[in-house]
C-alpha positions as CSV (number, residue, x, y, z in Angstrom):
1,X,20.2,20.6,12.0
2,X,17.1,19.0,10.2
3,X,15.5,21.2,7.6
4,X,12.5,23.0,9.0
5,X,9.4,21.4,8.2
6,X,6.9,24.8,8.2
7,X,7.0,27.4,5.6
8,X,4.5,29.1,4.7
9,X,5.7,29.4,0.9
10,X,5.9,25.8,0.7
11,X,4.7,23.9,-2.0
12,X,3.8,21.3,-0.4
13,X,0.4,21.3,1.0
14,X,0.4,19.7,4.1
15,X,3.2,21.8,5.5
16,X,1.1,24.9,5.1
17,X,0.2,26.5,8.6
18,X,1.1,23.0,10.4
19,X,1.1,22.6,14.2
20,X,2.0,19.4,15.7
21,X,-0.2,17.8,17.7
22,X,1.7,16.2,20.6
23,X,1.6,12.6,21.7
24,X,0.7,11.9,25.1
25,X,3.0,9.5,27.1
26,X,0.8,6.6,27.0
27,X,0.2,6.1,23.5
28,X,1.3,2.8,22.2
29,X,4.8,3.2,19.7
30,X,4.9,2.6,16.5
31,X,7.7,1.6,14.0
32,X,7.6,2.6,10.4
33,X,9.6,0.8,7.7
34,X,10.7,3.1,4.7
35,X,11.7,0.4,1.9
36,X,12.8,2.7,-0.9
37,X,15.0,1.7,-4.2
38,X,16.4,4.9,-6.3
39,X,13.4,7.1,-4.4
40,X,15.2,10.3,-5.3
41,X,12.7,12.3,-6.8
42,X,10.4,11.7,-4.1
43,X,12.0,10.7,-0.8
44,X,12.6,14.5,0.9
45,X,8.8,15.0,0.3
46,X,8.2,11.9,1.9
47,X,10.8,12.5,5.3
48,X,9.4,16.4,4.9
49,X,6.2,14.5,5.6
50,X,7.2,12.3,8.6
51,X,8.2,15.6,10.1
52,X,4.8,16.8,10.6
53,X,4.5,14.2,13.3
54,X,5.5,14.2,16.8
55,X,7.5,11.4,16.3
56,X,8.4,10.5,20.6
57,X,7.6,6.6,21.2
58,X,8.2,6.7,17.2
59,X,11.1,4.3,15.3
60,X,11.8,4.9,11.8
61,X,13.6,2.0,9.8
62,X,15.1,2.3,6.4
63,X,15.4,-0.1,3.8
64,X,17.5,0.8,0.9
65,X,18.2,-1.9,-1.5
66,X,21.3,-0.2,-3.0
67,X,20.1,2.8,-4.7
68,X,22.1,4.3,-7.5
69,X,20.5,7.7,-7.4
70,X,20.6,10.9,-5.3
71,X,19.0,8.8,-2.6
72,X,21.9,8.5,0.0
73,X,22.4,12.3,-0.4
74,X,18.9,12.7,0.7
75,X,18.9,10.0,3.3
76,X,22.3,11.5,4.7
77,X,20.5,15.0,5.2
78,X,17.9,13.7,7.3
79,X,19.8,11.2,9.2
80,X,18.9,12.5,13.0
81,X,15.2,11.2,11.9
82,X,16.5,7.6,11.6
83,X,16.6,4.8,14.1
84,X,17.8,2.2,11.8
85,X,19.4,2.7,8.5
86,X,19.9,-0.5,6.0
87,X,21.6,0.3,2.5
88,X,22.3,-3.5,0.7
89,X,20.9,-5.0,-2.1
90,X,17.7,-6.8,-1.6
91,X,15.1,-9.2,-3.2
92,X,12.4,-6.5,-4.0
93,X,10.0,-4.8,-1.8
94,X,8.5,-7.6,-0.1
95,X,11.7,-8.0,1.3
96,X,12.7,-5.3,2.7
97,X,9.4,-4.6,4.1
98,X,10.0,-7.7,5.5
99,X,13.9,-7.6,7.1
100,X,12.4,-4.0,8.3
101,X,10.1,-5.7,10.8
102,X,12.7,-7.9,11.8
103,X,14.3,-4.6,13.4
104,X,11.4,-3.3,14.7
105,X,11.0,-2.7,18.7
106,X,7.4,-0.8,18.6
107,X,3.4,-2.3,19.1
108,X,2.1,-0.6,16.2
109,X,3.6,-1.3,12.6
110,X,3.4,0.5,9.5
111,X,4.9,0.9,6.0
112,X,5.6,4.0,4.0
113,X,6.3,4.0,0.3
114,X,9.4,6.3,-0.8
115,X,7.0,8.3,-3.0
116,X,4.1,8.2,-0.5
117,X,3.1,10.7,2.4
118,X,1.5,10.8,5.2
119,X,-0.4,13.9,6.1
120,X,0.2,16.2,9.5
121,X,-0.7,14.6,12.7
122,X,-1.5,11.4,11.0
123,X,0.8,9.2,13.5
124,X,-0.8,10.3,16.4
125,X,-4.3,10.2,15.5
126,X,-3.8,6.7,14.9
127,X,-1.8,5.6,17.9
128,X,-4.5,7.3,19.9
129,X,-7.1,5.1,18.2
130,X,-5.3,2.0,18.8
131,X,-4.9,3.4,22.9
132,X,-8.6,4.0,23.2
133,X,-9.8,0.6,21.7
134,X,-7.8,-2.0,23.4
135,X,-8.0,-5.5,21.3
136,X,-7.9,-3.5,17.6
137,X,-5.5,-4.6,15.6
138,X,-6.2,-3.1,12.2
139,X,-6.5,0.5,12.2
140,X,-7.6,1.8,8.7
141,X,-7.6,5.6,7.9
142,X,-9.1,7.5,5.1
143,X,-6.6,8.6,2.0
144,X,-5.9,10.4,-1.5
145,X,-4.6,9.1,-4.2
146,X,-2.9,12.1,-6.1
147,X,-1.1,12.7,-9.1
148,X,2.9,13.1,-8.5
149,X,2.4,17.3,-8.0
150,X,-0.5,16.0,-5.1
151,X,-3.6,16.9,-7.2
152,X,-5.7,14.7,-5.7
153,X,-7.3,12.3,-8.3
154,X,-9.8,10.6,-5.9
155,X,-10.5,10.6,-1.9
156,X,-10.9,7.3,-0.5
157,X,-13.7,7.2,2.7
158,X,-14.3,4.0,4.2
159,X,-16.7,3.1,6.7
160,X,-17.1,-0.3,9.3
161,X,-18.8,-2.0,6.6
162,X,-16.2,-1.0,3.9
163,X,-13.1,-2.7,6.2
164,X,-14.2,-6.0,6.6
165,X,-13.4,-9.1,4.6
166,X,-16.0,-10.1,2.4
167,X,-16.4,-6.3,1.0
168,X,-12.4,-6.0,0.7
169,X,-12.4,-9.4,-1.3
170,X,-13.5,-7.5,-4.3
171,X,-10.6,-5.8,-4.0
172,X,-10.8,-4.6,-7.3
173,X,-13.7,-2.5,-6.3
174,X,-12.8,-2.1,-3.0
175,X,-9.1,-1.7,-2.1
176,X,-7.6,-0.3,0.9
177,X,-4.8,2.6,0.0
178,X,-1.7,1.2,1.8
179,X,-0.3,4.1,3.5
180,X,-3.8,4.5,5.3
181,X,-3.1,1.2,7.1
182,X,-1.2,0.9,10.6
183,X,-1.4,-2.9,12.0
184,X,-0.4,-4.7,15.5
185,X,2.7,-6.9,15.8
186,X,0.3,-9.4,16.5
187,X,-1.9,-9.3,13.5
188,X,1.6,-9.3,10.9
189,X,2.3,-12.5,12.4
190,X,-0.6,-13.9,11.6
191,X,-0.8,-12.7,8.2
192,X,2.9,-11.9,7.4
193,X,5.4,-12.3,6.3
194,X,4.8,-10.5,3.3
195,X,5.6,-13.2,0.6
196,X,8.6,-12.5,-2.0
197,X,7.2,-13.5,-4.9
198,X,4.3,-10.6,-5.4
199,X,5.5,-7.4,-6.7
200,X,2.2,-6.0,-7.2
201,X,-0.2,-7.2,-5.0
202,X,1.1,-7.8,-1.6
203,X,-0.5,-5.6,0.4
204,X,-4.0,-7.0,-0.7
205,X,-2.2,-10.2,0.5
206,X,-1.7,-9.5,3.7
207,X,-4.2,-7.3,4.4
208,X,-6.7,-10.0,2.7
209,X,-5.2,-12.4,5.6
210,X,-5.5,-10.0,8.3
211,X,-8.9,-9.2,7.9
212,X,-10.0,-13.0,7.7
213,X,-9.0,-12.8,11.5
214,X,-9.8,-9.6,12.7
215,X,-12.0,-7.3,13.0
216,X,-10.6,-3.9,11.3
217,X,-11.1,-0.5,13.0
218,X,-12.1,2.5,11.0
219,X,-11.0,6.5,11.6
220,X,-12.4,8.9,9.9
221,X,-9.2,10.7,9.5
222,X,-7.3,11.9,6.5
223,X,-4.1,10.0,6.8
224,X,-2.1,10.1,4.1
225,X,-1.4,10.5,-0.4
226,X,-0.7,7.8,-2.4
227,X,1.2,9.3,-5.3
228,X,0.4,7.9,-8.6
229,X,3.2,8.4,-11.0
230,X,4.5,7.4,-14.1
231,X,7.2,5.4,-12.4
232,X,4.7,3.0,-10.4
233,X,4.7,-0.3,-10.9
234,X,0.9,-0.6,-10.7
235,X,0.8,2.0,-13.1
236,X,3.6,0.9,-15.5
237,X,2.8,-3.3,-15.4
238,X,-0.9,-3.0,-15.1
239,X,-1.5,-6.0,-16.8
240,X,1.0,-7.9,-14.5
241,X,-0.5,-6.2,-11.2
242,X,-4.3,-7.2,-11.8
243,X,-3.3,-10.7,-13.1
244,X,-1.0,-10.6,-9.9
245,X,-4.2,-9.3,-7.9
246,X,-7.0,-11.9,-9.0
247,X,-4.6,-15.0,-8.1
248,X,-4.5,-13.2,-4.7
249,X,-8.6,-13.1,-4.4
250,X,-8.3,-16.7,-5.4
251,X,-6.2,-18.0,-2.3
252,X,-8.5,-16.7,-0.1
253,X,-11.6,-18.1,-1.6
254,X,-12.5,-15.0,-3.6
255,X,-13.0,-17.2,-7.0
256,X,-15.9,-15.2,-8.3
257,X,-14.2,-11.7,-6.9
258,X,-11.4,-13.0,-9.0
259,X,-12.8,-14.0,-11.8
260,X,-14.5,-9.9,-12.1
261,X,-11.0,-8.9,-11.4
262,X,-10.1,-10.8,-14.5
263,X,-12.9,-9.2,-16.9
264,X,-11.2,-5.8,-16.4
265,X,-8.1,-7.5,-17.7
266,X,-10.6,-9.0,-20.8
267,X,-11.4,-5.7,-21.3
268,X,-8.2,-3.9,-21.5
269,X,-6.8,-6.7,-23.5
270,X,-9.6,-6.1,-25.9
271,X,-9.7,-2.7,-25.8
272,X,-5.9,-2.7,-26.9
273,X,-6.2,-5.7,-29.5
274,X,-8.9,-3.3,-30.9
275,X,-6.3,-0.7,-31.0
276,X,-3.5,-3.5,-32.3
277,X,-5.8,-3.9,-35.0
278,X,-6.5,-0.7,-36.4
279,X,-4.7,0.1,-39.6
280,X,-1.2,1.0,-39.3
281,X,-0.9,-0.5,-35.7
282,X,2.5,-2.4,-35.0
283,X,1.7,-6.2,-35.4
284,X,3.9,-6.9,-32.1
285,X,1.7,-5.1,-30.1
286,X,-1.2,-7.4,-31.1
287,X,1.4,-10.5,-30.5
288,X,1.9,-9.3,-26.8
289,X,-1.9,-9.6,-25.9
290,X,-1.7,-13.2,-26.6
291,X,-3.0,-12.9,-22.7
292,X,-1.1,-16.8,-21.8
293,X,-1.3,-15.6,-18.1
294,X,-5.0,-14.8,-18.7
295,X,-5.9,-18.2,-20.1
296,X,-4.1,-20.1,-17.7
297,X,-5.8,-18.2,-15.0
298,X,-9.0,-18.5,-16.2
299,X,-8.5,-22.3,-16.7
300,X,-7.5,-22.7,-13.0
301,X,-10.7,-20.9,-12.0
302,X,-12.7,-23.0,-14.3
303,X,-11.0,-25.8,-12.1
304,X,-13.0,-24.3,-9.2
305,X,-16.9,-24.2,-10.4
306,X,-17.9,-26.2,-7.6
307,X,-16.1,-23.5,-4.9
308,X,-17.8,-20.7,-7.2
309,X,-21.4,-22.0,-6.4
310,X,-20.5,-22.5,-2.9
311,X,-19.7,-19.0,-2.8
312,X,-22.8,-17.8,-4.6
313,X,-25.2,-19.5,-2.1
314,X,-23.1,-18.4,0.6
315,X,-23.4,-15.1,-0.9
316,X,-27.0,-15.0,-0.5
317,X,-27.9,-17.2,2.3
């Protein structure tokens, strides 16, 4: 017996006075890959989650790469939700995000993060979206970003304009939230796999690549949180992860996007060579914003004036 997902004392919001919204038989499926690594702290929210969605025509896929946690305990109480369950070491993220398609059956595919939610009826909004707009491949969906009790710290609205490619190559400025993003079969094979060597910034990747060749769809539809914690790797390597991100912009022609993705990192090195260098400030600190990934960066983009002008009078022609 699967925990019940509505309580009315429930501290998580979304379960609050929840009822499902039913999926009609002709909705197209969807499979959802789960890659999680010692998740326990927040995989049951995330499951609790996925239970405030009708989940007929619905495949859910984990990926454990060999968690040393709590996390089977968790994964073993919810078990009835699962189509596939995978629990062996893997090569990161990408990986399993990428052996989890490999499995999937369904149209419609979509990642969720072990410490990420999506929202009630979410799943259904979506697949009804993709039903009444034949040829869509993207569907993008509006999302929080919250702190790890789900205080929301911002609320991301897009628009048309704000989903297609030249706006999301400042993705700096203007990135999509991941679990806001559900994508064709199709439309991953032109821009997938997701590639093993980004631990950061793969999502822009591939998104980045899908929206050079298609035309995203926008809901206005509250689908999901993404939980900003101290544990993230965006939060915890944020040097690495914008570094990670403007190499990204670069490889699909994004070299002046890139290079403003690179000032922030200017500016937080600064801002913490200034606090290096205040008096009684450990002189290791200042050794590790030697910035060599920054120089040789910039010097590759230097490489690339020419494409930079090109851009520029493409920009405002």
């Amino acid at each position: 017996m699967l925990p019940e997902p509505r309580r009315k004392d429930s501290v998580l919001p979304w379960e609050k006075d929840f009822v499902l919204d039913k999926a009609e038989d002709n909705l197209p499926g969807v499979s959802i890959v789960i890659p999680i690594f010692n998740s326990g702290e927040f995989l049951e929210k995330t499951l609790r989650s996925l239970m405030c969605q009708d989940l007929t025509g619905v495949e859910l896929i984990l990926m454990d790469g060999g968690s040393t946690d709590d996390t089977a305990d968790i994964v073993d109480k919810y078990r009835d939700i699962f189509s596939v369950i995978v629990m062996e070491r893997d090569r990161g993220q990408s990986d399993a995000i990428n052996k989890g398609y490999q499995r999937a059956t369904k149209e419609i595919l979509y990642w969720l993060n072990g410490d990420d939610i999506i929202l009630p009826n979410a799943l259904v909004a979506v697949r009804r979206a993709f039903r009444d707009n034949p040829g869509t491949h993207v569907v993008v969906g509006d999302a929080y970003m919250t702190e790890k009790d789900f205080t929301p710290i911002r609320h991301f609205q897009f628009s048309p304009e704000k989903v297609k490619f030249k706006y999301l190559l400042d993705y700096a400025a203007h990135h999509l939230i991941q679990p806001s993003v559900f994508f064709s079969r199709e439309a991953w094979d032109a821009a997938g796999p997701c590639k093993e060597e980004m631990h950061y910034a793969m999502d822009a990747d591939l998104f980045l690549g899908m929206a050079s060749k298609y035309e995203f769809l926008h809901i206005p539809v509250d689908i999901g949180y993404s939980v900003y914690h101290e544990a993230c790797k965006t939060r915890g390597k944020r040097g690495e992860s914008i570094t990670e991100l403007a190499l990204v912009q670069a490889a699909h022609g994004g070299f002046a996007e890139a290079r403003a993705t690179l000032d922030i990192l200017v500016s937080m090195f600064n801002d913490l060579s200034n606090k290096a260098a205040a008096p009684g400030a450990p002189s290791a600190l200042a050794e590790t914003l030697a910035g060599q990934k920054l120089a040789a960066l910039q010097a590759e983009l230097d490489k690339n004036r020419t494409l930079l002008m090109d851009l520029d009078i493409e920009a405002t022609s």
